[in-house]
C-alpha positions as CSV (number, residue, x, y, z in Angstrom):
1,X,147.6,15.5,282.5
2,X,147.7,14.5,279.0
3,X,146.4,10.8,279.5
4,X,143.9,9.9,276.8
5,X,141.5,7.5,277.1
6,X,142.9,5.2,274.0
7,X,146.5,4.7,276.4
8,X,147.1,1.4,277.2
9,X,147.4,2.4,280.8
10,X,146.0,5.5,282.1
11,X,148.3,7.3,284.7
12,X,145.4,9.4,285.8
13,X,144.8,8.7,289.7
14,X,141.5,5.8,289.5
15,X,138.7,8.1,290.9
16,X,135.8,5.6,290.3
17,X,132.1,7.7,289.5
18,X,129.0,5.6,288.8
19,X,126.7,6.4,286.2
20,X,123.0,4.6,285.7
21,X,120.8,5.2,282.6
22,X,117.5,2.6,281.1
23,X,117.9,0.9,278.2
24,X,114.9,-0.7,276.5
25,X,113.4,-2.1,279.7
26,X,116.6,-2.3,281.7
27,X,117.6,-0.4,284.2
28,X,121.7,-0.2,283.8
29,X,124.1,0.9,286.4
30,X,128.0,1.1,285.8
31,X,131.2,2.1,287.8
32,X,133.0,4.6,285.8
33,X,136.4,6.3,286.1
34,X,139.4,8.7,285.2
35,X,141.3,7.9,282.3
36,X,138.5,6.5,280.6
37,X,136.2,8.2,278.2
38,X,133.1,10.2,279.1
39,X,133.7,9.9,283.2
40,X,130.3,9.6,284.9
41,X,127.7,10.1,282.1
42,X,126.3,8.4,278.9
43,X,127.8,10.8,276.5
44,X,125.1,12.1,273.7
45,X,126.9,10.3,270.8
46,X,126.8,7.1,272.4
47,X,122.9,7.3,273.7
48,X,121.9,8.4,270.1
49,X,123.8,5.2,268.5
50,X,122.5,3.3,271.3
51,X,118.9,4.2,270.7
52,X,119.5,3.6,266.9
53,X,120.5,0.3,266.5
54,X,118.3,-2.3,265.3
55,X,117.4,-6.0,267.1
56,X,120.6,-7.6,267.1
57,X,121.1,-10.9,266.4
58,X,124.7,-13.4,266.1
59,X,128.2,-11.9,267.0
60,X,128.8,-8.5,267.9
61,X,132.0,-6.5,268.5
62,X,132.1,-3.6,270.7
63,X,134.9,-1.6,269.4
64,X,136.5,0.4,271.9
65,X,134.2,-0.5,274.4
66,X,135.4,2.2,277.3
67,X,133.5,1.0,280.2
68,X,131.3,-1.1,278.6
69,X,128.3,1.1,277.7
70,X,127.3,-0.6,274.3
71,X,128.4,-4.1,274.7
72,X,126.5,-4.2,278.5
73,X,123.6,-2.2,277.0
74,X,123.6,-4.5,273.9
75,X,124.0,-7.9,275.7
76,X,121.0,-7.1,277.7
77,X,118.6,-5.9,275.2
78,X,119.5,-9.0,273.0
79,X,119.6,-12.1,275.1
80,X,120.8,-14.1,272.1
81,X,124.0,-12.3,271.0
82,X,127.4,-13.4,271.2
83,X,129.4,-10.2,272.6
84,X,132.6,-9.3,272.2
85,X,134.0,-5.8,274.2
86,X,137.7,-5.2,272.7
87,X,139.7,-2.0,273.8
88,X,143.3,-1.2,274.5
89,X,142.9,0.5,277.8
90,X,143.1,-1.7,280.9
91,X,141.6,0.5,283.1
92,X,138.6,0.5,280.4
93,X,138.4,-3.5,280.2
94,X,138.4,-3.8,284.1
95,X,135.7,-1.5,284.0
96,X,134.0,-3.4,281.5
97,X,134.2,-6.5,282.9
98,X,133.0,-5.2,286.5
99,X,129.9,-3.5,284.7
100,X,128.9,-6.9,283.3
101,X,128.8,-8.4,286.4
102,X,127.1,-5.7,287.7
103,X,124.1,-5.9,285.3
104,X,124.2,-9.6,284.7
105,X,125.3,-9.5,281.8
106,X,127.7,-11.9,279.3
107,X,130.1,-10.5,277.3
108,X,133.6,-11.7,276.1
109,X,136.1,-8.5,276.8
110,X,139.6,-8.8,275.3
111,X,142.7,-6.1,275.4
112,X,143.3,-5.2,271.6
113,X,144.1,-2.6,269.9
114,X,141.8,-1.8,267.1
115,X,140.6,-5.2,266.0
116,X,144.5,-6.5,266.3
117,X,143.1,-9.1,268.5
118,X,139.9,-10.4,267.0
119,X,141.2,-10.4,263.0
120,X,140.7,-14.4,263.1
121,X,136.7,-13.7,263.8
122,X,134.2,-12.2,261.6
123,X,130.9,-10.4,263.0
124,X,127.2,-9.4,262.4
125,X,128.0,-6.5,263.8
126,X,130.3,-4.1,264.8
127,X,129.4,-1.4,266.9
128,X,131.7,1.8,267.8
129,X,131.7,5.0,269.1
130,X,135.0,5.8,267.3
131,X,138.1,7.7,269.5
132,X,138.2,10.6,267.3
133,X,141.1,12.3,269.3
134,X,143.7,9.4,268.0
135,X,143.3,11.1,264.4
136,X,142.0,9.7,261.3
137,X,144.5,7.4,260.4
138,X,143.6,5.1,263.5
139,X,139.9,4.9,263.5
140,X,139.9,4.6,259.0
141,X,141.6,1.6,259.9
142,X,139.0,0.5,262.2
143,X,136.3,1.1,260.0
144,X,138.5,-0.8,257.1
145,X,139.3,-3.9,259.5
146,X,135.3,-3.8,260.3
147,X,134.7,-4.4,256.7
148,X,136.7,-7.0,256.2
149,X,135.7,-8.9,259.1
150,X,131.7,-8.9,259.2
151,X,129.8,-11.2,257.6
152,X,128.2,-10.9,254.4
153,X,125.1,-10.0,255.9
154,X,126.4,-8.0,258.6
155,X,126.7,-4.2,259.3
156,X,128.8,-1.7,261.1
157,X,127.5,1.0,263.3
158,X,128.7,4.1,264.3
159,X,128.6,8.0,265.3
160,X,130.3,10.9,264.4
161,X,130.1,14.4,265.2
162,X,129.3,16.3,262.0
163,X,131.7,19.1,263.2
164,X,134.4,16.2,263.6
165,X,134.5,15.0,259.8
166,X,131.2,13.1,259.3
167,X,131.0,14.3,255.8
168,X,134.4,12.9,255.0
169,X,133.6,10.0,257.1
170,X,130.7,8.9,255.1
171,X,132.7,9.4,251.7
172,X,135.7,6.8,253.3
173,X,132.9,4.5,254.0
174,X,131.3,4.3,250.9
175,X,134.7,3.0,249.5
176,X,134.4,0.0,252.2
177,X,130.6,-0.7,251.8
178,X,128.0,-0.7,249.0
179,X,125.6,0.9,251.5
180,X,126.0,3.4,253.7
181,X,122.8,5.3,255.0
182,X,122.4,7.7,258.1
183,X,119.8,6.4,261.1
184,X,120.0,9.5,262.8
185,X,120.9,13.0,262.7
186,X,120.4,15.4,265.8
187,X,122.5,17.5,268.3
188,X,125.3,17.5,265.6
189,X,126.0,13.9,265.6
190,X,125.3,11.4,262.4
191,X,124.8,7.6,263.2
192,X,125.7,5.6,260.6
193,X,124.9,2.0,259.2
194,X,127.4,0.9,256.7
195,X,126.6,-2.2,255.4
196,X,127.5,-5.0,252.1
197,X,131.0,-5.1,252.7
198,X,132.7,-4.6,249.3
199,X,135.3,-6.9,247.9
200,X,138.9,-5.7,248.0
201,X,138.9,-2.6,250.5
202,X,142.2,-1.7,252.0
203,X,143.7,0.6,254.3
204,X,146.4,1.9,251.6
205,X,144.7,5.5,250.7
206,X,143.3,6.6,255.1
């Protein structure tokens, strides 16, 4: 089975797994499935971003959303945030948009790939567990389209396992953002805030 969970549309047989966790006073519970990154279970990486990102205020992009761990988590810890989950993987958006009702939550969840579908919008934030499997080319542009589409003030979050090219991660972003500083390192992930989008990035040198 070599499905991954950035296809369009998984050919893995649906085998739906629920998964519950808390999240800053809220109890959260999902419906999770094959095909679809980290099947059943908050994955580390996303848990330590979660628990590292600051009040949020204005509109926020969950990029790559999966089932809708961030974007769910984030539009119920921040009441007044405009949410957008984007992702290429139907399976993923169904999922997403399911979990939402689920937790009474709002969200906005569009199919796009990367930011293809949102590049008329600009954010506060943009929030992303990045699919490191689909190689560096793919989730450098991500991080490039995120800069040019936050607002001044805004920031983009993210982790990265150091093991997985954080190092040369951080080195790409600082070409993108005047600031890029690291909220948390533990169990061999970095989570990152890159923030004052600089004039001029491009994608020309990933």
């Amino acid at each position: 089975m070599n499905d991954q969970y950035y296809t369009a549309d998984p050919s893995s047989e649906s085998r739906p797994v629920p998964c519950a966790f808390p999240y800053r006073g809220h109890g959260l519970n999902f419906m999770t499935d094959a095909g679809v990154f980290s099947k059943g279970e908050l994955d580390q990486g996303t848990r330590l971003l979660l628990d590292a990102l600051p009040a949020l205020t204005g509109d926020v992009l969950d990029l790559g959303c999966g089932w809708g761990a961030i974007g769910v988590s984030v539009a119920k810890a921040n009441p007044g945030c405009r949410v957008v989950m984007a992702d290429v993987n139907r399976r993923a958006l169904q999922l997403s948009r399911d979990n939402l009702a689920r937790n009474s939550a709002d969200a906005e969840v569009i199919e796009s790939d990367g930011m293809a579908a949102v590049l008329d919008r600009r954010f506060d934030a943009v929030i992303t567990n990045p699919p490191i499997r689909a190689g560096k080319q793919v989730i450098y542009k991500m991080f490039a389209d995120a800069a040019a589409h936050l607002q001044e003030s805004g920031a983009l979050y993210l982790v990265i396992r150091k093991q997985q090219g954080a190092e040369s991660c951080v080195k790409y972003l600082k070409t993108l953002f005047a600031q890029v500083e690291k909220l948390d390192k533990s169990g061999g992930f970095w989570v990152l805030k890159a923030s004052e989008p600089l004039e001029g990035e491009n994608t020309n040198d990933l």
